[in-house]
mmJSON file of the N, C-alpha and C atoms, coordinates in Angstrom:
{"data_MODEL":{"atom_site":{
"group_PDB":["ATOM","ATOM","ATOM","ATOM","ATOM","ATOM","ATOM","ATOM","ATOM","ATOM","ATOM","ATOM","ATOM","ATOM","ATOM","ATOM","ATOM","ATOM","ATOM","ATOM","ATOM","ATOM","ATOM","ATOM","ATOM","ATOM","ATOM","ATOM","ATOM","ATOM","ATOM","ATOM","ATOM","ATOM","ATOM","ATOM","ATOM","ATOM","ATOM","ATOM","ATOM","ATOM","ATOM","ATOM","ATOM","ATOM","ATOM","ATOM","ATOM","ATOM","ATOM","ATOM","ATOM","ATOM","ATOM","ATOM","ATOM","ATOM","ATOM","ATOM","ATOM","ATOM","ATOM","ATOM","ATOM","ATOM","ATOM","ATOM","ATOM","ATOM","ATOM","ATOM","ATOM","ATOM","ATOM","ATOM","ATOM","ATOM","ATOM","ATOM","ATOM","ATOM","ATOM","ATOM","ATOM","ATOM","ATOM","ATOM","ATOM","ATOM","ATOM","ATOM","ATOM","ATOM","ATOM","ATOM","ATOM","ATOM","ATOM","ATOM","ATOM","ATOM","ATOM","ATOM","ATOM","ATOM","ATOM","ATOM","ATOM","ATOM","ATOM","ATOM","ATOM","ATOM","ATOM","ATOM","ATOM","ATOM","ATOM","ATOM","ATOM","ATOM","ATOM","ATOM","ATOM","ATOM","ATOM","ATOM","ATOM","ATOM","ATOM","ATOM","ATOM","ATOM","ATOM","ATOM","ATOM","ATOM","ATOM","ATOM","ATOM","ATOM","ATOM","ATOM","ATOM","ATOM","ATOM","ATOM","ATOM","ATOM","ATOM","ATOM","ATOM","ATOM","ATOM","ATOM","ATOM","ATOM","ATOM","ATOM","ATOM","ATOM","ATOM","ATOM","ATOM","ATOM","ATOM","ATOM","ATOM","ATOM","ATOM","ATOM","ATOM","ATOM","ATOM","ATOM","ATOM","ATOM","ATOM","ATOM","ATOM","ATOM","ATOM","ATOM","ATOM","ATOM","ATOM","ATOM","ATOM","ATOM","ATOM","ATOM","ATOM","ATOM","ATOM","ATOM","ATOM","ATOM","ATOM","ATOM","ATOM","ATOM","ATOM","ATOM","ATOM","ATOM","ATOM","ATOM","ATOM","ATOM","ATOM","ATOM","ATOM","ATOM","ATOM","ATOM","ATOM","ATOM","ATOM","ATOM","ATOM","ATOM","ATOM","ATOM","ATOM","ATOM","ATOM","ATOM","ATOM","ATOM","ATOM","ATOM","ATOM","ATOM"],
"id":[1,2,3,4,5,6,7,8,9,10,11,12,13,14,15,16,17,18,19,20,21,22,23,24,25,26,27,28,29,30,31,32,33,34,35,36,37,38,39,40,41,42,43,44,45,46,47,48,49,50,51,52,53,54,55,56,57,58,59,60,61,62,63,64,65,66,67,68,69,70,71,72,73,74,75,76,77,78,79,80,81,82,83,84,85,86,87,88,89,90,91,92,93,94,95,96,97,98,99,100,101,102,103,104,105,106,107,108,109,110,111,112,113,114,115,116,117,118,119,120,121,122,123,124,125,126,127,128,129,130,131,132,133,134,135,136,137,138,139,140,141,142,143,144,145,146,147,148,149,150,151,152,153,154,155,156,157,158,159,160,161,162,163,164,165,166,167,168,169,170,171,172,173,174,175,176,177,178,179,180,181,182,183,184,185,186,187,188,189,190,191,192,193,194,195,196,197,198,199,200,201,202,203,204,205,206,207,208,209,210,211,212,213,214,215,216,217,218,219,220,221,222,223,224,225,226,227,228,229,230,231,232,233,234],
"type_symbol":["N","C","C","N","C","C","N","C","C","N","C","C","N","C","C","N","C","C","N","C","C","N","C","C","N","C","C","N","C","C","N","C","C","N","C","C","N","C","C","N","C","C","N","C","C","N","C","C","N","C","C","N","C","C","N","C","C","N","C","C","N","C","C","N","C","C","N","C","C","N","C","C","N","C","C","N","C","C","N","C","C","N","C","C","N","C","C","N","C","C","N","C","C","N","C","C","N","C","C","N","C","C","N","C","C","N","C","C","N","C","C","N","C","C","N","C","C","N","C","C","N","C","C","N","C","C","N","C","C","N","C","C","N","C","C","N","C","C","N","C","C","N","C","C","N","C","C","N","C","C","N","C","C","N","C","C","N","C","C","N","C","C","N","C","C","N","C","C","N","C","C","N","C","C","N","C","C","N","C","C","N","C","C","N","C","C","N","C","C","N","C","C","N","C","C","N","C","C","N","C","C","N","C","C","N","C","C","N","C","C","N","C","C","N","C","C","N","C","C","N","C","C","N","C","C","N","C","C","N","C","C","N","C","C"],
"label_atom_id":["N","CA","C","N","CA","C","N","CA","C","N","CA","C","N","CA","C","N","CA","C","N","CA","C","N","CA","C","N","CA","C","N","CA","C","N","CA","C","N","CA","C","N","CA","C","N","CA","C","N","CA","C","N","CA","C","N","CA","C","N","CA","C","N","CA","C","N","CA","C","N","CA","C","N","CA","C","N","CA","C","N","CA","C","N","CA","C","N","CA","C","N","CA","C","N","CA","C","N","CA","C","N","CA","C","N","CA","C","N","CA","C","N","CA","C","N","CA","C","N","CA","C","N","CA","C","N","CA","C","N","CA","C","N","CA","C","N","CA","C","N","CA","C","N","CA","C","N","CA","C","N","CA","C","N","CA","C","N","CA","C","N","CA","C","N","CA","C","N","CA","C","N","CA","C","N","CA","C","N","CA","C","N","CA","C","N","CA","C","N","CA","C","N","CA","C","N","CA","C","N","CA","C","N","CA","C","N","CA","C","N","CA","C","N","CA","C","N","CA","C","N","CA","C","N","CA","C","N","CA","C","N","CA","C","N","CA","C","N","CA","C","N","CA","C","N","CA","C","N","CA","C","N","CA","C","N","CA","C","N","CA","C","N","CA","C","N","CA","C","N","CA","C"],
"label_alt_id":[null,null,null,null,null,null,null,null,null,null,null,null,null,null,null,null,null,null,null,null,null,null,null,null,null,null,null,null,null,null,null,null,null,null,null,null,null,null,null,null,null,null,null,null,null,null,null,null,null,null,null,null,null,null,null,null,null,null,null,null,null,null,null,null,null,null,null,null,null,null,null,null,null,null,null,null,null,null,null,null,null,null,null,null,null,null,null,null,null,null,null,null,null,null,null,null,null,null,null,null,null,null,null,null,null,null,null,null,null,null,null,null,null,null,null,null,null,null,null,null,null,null,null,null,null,null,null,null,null,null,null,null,null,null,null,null,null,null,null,null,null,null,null,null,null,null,null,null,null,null,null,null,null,null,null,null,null,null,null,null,null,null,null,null,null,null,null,null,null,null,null,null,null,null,null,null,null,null,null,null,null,null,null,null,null,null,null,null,null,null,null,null,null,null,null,null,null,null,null,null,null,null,null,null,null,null,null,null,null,null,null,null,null,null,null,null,null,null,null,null,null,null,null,null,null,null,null,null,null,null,null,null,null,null],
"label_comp_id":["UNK","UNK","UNK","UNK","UNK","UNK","UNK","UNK","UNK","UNK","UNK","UNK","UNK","UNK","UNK","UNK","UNK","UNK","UNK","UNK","UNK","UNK","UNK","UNK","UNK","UNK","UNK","UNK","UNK","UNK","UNK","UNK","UNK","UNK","UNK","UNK","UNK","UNK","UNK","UNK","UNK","UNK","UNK","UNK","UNK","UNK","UNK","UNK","UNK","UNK","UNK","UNK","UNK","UNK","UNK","UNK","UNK","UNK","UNK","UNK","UNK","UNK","UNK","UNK","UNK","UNK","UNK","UNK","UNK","UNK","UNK","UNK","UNK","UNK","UNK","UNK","UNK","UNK","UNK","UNK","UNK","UNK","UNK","UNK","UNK","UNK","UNK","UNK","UNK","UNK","UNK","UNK","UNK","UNK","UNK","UNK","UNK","UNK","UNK","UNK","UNK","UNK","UNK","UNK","UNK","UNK","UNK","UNK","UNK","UNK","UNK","UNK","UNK","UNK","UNK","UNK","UNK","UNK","UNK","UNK","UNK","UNK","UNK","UNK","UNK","UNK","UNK","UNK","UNK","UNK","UNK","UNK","UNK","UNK","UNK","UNK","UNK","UNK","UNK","UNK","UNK","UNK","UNK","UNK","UNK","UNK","UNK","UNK","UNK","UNK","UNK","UNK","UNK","UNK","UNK","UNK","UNK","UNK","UNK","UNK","UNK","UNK","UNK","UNK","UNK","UNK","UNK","UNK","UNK","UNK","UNK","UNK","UNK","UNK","UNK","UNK","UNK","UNK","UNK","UNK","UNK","UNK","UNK","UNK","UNK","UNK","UNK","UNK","UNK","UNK","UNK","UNK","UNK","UNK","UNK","UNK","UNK","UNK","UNK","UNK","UNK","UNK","UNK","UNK","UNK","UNK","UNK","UNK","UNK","UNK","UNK","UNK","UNK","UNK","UNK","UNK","UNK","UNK","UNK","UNK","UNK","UNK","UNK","UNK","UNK","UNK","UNK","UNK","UNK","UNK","UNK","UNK","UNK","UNK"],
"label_asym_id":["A","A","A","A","A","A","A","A","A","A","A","A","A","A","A","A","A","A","A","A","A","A","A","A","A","A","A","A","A","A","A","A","A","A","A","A","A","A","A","A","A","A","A","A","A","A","A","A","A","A","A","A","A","A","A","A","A","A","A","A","A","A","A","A","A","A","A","A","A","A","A","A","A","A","A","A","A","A","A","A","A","A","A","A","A","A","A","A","A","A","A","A","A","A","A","A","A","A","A","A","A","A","A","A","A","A","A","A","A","A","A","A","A","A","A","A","A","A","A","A","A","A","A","A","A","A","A","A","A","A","A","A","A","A","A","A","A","A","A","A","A","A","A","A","A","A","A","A","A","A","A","A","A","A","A","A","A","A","A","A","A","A","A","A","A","A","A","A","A","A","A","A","A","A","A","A","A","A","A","A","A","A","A","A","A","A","A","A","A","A","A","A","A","A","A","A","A","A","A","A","A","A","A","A","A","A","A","A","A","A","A","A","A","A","A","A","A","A","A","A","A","A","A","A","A","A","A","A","A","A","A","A","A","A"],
"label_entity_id":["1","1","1","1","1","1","1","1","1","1","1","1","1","1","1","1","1","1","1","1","1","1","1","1","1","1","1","1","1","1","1","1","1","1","1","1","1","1","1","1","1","1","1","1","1","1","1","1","1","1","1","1","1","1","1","1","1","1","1","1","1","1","1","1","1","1","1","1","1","1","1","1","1","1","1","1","1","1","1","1","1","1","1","1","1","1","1","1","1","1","1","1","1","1","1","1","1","1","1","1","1","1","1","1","1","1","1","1","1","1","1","1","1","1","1","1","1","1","1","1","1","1","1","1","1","1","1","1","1","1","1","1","1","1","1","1","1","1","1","1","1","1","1","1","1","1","1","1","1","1","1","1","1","1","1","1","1","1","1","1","1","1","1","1","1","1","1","1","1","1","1","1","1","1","1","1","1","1","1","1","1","1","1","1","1","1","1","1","1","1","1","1","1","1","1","1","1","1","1","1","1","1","1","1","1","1","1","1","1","1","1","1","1","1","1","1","1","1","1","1","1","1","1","1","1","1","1","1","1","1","1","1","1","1"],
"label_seq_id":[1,1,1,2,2,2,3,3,3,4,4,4,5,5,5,6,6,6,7,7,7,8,8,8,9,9,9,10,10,10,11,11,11,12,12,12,13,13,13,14,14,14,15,15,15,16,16,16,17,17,17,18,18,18,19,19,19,20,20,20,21,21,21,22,22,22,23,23,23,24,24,24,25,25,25,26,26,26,27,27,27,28,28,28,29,29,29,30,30,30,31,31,31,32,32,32,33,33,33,34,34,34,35,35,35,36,36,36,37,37,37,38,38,38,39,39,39,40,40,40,41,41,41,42,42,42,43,43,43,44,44,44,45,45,45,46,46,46,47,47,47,48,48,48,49,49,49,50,50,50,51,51,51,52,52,52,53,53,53,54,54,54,55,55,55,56,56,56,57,57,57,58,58,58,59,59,59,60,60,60,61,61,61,62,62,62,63,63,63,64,64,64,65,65,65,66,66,66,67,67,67,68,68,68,69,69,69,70,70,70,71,71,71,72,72,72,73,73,73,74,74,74,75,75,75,76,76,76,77,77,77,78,78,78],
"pdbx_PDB_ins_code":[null,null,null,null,null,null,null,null,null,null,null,null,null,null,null,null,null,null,null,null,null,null,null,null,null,null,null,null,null,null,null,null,null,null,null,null,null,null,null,null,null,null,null,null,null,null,null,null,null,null,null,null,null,null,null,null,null,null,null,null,null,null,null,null,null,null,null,null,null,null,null,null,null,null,null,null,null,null,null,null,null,null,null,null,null,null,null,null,null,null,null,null,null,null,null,null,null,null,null,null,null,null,null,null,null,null,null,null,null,null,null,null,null,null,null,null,null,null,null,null,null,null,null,null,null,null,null,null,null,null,null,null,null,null,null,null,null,null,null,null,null,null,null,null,null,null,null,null,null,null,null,null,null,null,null,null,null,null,null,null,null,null,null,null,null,null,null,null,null,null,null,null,null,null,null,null,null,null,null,null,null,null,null,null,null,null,null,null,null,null,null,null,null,null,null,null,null,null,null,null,null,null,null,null,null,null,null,null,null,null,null,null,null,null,null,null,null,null,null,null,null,null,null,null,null,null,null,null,null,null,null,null,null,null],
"Cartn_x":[106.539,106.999,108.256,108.388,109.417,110.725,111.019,112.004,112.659,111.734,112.223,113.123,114.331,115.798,114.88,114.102,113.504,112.342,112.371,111.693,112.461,112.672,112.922,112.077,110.493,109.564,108.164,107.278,106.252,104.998,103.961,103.063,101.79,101.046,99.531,98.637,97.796,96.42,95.264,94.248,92.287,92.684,92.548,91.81,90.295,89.749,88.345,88.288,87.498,86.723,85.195,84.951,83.347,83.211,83.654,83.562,82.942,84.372,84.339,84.514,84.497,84.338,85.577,86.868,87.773,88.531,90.418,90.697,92.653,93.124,94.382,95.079,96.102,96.703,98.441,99.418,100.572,101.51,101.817,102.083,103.866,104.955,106.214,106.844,108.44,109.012,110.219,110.405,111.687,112.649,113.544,114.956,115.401,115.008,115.026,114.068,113.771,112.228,112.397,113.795,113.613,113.159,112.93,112.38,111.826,110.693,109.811,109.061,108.822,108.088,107.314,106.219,104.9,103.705,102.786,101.418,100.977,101.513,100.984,102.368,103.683,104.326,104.504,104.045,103.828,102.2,101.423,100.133,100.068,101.163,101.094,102.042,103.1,103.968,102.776,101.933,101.393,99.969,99.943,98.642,99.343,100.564,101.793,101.601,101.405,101.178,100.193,99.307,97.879,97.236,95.664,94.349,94.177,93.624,93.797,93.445,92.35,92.316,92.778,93.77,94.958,95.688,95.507,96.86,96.616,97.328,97.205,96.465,95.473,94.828,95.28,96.23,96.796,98.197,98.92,100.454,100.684,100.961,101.824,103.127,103.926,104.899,105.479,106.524,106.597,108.432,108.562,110.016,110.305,109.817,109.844,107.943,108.221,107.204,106.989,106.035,106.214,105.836,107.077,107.263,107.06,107.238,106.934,108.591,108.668,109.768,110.385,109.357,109.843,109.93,109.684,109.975,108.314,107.296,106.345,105.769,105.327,104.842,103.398,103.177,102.121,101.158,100.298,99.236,98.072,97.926,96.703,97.918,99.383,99.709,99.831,99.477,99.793,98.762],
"Cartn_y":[109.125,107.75,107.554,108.566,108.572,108.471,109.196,109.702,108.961,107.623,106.681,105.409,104.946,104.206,103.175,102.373,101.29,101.249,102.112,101.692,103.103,102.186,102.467,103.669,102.866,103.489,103.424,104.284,103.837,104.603,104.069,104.963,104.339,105.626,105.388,105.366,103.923,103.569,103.346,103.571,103.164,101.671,100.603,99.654,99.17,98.274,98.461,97.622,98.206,98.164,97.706,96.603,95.947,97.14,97.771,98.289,99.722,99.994,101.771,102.262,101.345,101.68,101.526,102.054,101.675,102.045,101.374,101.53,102.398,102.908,103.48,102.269,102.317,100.992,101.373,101.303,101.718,100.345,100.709,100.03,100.242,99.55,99.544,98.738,99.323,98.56,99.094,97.468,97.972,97.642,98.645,98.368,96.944,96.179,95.193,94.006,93.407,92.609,91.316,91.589,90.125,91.07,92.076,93.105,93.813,94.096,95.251,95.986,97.517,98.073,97.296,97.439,97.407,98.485,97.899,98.603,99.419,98.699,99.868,101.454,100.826,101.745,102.988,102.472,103.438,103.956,103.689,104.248,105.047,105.121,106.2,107.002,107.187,108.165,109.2,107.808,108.786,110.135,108.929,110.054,111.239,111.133,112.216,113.584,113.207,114.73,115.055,113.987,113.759,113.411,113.575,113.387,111.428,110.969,109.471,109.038,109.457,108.639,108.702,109.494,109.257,108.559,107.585,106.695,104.98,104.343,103.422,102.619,101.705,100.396,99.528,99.259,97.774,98.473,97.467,97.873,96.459,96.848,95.597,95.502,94.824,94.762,94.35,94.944,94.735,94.387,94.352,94.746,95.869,96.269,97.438,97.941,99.736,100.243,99.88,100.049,100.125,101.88,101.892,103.421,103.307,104.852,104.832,105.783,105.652,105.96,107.546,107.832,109.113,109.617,108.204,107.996,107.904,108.441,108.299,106.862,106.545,105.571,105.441,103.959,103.413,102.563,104.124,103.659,102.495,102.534,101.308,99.709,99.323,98.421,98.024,99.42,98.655,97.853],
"Cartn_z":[113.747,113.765,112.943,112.155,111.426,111.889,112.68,113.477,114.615,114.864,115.757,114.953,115.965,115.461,115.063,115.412,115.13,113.767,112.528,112.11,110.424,109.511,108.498,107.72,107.434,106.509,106.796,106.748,107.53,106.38,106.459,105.526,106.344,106.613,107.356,106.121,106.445,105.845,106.019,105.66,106.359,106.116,106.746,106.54,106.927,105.804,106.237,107.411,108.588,110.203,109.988,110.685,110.795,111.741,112.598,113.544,113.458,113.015,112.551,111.36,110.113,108.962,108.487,108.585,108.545,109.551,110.049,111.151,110.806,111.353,111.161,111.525,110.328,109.861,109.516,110.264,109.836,109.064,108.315,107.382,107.554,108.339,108.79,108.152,107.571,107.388,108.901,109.216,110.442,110.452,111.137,110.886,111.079,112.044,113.265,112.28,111.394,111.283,112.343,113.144,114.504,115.809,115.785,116.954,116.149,116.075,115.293,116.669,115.943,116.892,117.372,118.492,119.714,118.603,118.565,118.423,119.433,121.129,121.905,121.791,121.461,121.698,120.54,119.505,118.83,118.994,119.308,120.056,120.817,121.811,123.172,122.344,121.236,120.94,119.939,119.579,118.431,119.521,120.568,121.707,122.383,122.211,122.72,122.103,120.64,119.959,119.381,118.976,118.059,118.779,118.387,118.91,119.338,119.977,120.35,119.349,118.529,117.024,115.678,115.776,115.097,115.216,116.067,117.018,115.487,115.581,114.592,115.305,114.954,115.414,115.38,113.904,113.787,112.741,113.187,112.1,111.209,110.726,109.19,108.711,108.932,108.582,107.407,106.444,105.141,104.987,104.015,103.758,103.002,102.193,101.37,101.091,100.717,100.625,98.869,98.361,97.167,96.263,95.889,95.541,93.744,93.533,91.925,91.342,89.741,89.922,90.1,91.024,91.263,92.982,93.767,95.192,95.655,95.038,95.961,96.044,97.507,97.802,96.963,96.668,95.595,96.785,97.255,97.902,97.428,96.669,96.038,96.142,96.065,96.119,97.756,98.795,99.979,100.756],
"occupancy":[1.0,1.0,1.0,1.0,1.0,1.0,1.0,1.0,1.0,1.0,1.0,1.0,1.0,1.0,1.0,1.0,1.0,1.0,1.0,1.0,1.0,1.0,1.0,1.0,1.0,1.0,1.0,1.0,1.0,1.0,1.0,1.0,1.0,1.0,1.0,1.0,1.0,1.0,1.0,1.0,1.0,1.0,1.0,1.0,1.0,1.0,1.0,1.0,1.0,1.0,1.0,1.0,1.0,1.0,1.0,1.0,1.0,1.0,1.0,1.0,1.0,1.0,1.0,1.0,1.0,1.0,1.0,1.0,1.0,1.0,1.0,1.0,1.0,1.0,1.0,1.0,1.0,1.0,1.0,1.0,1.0,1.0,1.0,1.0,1.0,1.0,1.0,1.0,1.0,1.0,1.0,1.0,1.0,1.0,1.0,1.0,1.0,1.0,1.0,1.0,1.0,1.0,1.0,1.0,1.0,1.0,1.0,1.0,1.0,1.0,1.0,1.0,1.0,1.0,1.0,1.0,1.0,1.0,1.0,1.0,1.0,1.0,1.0,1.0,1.0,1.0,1.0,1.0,1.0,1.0,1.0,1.0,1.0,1.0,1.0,1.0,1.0,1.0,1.0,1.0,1.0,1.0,1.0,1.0,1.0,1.0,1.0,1.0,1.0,1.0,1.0,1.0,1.0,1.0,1.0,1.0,1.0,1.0,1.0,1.0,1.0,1.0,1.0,1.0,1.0,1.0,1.0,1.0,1.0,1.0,1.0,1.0,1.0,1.0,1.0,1.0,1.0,1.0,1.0,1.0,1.0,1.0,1.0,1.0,1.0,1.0,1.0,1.0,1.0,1.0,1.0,1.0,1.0,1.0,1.0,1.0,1.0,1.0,1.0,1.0,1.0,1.0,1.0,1.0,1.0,1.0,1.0,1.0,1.0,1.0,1.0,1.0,1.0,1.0,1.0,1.0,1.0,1.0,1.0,1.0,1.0,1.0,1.0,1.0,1.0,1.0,1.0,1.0,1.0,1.0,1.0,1.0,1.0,1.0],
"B_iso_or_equiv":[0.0,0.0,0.0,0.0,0.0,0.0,0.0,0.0,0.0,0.0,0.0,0.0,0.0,0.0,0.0,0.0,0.0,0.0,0.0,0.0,0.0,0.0,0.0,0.0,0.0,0.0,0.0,0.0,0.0,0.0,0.0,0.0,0.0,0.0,0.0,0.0,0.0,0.0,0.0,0.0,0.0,0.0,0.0,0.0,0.0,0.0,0.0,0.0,0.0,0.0,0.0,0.0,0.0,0.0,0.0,0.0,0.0,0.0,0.0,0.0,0.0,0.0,0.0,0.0,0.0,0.0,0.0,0.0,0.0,0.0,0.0,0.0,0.0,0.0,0.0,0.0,0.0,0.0,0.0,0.0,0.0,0.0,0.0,0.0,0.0,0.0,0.0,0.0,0.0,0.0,0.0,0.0,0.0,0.0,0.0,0.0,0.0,0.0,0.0,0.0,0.0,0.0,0.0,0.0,0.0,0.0,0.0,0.0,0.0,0.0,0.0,0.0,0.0,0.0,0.0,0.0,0.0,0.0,0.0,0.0,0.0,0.0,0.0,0.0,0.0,0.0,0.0,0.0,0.0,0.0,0.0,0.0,0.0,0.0,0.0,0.0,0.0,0.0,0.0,0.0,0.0,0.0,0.0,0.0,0.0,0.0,0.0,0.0,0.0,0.0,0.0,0.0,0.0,0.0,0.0,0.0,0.0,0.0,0.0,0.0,0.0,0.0,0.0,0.0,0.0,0.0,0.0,0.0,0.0,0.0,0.0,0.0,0.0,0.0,0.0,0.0,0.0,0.0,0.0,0.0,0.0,0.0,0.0,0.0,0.0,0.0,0.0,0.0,0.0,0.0,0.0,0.0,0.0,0.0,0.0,0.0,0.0,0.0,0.0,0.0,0.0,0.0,0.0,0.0,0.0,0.0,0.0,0.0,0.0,0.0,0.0,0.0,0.0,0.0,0.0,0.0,0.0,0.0,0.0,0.0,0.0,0.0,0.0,0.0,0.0,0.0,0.0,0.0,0.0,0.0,0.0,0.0,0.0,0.0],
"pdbx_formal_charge":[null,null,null,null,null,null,null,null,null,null,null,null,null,null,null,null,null,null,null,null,null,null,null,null,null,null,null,null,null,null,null,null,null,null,null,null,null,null,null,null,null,null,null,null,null,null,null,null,null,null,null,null,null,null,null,null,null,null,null,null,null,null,null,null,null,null,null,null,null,null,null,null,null,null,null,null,null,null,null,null,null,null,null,null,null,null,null,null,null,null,null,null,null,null,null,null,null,null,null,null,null,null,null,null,null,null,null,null,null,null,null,null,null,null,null,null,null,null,null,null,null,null,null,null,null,null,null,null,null,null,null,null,null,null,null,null,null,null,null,null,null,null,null,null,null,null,null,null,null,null,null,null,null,null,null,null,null,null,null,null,null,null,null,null,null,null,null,null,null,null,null,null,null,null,null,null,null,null,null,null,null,null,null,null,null,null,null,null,null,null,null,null,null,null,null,null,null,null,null,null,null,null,null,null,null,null,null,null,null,null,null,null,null,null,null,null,null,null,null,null,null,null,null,null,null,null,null,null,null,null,null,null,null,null],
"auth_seq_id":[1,1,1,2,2,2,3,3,3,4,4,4,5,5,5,6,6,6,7,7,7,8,8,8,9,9,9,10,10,10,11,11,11,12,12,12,13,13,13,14,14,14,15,15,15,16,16,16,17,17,17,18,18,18,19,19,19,20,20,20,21,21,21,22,22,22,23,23,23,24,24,24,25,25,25,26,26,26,27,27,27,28,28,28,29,29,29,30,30,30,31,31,31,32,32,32,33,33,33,34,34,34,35,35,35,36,36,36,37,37,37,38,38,38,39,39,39,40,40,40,41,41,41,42,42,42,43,43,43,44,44,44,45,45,45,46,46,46,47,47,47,48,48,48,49,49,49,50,50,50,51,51,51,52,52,52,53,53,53,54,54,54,55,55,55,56,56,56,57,57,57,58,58,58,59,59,59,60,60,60,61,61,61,62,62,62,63,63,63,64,64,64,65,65,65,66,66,66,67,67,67,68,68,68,69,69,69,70,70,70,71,71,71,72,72,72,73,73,73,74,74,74,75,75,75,76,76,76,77,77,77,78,78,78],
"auth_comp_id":["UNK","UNK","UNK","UNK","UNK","UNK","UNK","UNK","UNK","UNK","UNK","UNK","UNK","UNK","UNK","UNK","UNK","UNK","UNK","UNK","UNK","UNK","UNK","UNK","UNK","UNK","UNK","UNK","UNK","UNK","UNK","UNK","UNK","UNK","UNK","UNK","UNK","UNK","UNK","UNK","UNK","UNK","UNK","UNK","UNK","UNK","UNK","UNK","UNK","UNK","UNK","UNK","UNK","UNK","UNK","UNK","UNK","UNK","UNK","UNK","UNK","UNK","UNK","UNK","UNK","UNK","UNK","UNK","UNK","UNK","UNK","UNK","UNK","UNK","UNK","UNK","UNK","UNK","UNK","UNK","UNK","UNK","UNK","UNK","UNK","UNK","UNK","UNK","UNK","UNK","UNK","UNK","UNK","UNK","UNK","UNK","UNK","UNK","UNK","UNK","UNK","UNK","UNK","UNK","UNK","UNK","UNK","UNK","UNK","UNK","UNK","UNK","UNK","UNK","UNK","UNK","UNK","UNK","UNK","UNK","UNK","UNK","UNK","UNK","UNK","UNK","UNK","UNK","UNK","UNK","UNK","UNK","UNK","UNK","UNK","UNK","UNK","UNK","UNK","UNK","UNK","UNK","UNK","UNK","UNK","UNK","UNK","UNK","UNK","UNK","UNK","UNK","UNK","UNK","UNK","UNK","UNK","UNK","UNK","UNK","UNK","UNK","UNK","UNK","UNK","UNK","UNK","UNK","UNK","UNK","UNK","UNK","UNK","UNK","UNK","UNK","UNK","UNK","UNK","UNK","UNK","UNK","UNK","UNK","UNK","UNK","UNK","UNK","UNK","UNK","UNK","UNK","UNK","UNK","UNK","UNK","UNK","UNK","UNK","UNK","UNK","UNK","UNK","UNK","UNK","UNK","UNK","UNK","UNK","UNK","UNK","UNK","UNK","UNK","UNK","UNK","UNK","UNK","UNK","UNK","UNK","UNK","UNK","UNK","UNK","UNK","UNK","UNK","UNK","UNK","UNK","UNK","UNK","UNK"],
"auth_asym_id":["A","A","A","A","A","A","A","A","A","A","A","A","A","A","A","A","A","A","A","A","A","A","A","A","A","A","A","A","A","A","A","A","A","A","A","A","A","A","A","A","A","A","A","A","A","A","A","A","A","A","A","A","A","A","A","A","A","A","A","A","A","A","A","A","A","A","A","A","A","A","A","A","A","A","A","A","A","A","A","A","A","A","A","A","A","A","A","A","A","A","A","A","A","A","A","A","A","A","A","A","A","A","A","A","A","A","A","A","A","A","A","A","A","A","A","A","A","A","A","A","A","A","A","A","A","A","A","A","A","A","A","A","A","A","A","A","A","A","A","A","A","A","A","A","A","A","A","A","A","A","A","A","A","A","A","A","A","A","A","A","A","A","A","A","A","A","A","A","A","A","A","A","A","A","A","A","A","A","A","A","A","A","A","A","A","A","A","A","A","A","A","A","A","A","A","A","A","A","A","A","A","A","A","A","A","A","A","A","A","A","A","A","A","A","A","A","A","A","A","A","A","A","A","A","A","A","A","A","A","A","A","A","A","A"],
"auth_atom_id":["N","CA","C","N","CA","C","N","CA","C","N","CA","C","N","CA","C","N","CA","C","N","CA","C","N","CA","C","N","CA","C","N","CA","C","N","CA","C","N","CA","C","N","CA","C","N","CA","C","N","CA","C","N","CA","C","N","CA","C","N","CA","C","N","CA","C","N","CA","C","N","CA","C","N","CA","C","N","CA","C","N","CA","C","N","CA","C","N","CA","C","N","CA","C","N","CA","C","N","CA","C","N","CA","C","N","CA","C","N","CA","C","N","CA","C","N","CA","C","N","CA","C","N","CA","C","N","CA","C","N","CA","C","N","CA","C","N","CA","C","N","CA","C","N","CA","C","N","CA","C","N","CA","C","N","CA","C","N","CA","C","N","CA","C","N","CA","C","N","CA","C","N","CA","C","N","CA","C","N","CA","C","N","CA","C","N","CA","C","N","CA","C","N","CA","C","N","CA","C","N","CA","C","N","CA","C","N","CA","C","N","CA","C","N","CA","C","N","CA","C","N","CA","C","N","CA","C","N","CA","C","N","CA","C","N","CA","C","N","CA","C","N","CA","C","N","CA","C","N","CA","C","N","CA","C","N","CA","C","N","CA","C","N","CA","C","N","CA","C","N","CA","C"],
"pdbx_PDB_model_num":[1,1,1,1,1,1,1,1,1,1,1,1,1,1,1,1,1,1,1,1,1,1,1,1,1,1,1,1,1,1,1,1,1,1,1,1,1,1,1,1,1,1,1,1,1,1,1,1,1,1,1,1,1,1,1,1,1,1,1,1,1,1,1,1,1,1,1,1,1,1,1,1,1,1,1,1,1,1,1,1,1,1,1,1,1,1,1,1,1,1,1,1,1,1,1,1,1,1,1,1,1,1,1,1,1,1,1,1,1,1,1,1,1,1,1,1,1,1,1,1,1,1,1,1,1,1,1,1,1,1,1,1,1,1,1,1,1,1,1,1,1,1,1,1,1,1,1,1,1,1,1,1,1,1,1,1,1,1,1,1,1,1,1,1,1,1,1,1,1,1,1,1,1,1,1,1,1,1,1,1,1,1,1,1,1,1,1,1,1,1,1,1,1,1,1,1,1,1,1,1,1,1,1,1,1,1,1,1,1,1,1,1,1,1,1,1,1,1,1,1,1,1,1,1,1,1,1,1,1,1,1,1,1,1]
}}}
């Protein structure tokens, strides 16, 4: 997902699922925030090379990731 013009920064997350316990959750910042990616279109890129449930369930859109000061993203703030 990285690698596509439309989308800056992206970090995959569990969110909790009544369903399935928790659900794959991409967490985007996009180049575009007046056109942001499709949930389905990054769904079929992600069924392109990965197993179907790897594919994201739901995406979120941010403006910035929140990183630490040494670049890594600060999973517990997303």
């Amino acid at each position: 997902l990285s690698a596509r013009h439309d989308i800056v920064e992206v970090a995959i997350v569990g969110r909790p699922d009544a369903e399935w316990g928790a659900a794959v959750t991409a967490v985007i910042v996009p180049a575009d925030p007046d056109s942001p990616p499709t949930l389905d279109d990054l769904r079929d890129e992600v069924r392109a090379v990965l197993a179907p449930w790897c594919a994201p369930r739901r995406i979120e859109l941010v403006d910035r990731l929140p990183r630490t000061a040494l670049g890594k993203v600060v999973r517990s703030e997303l």
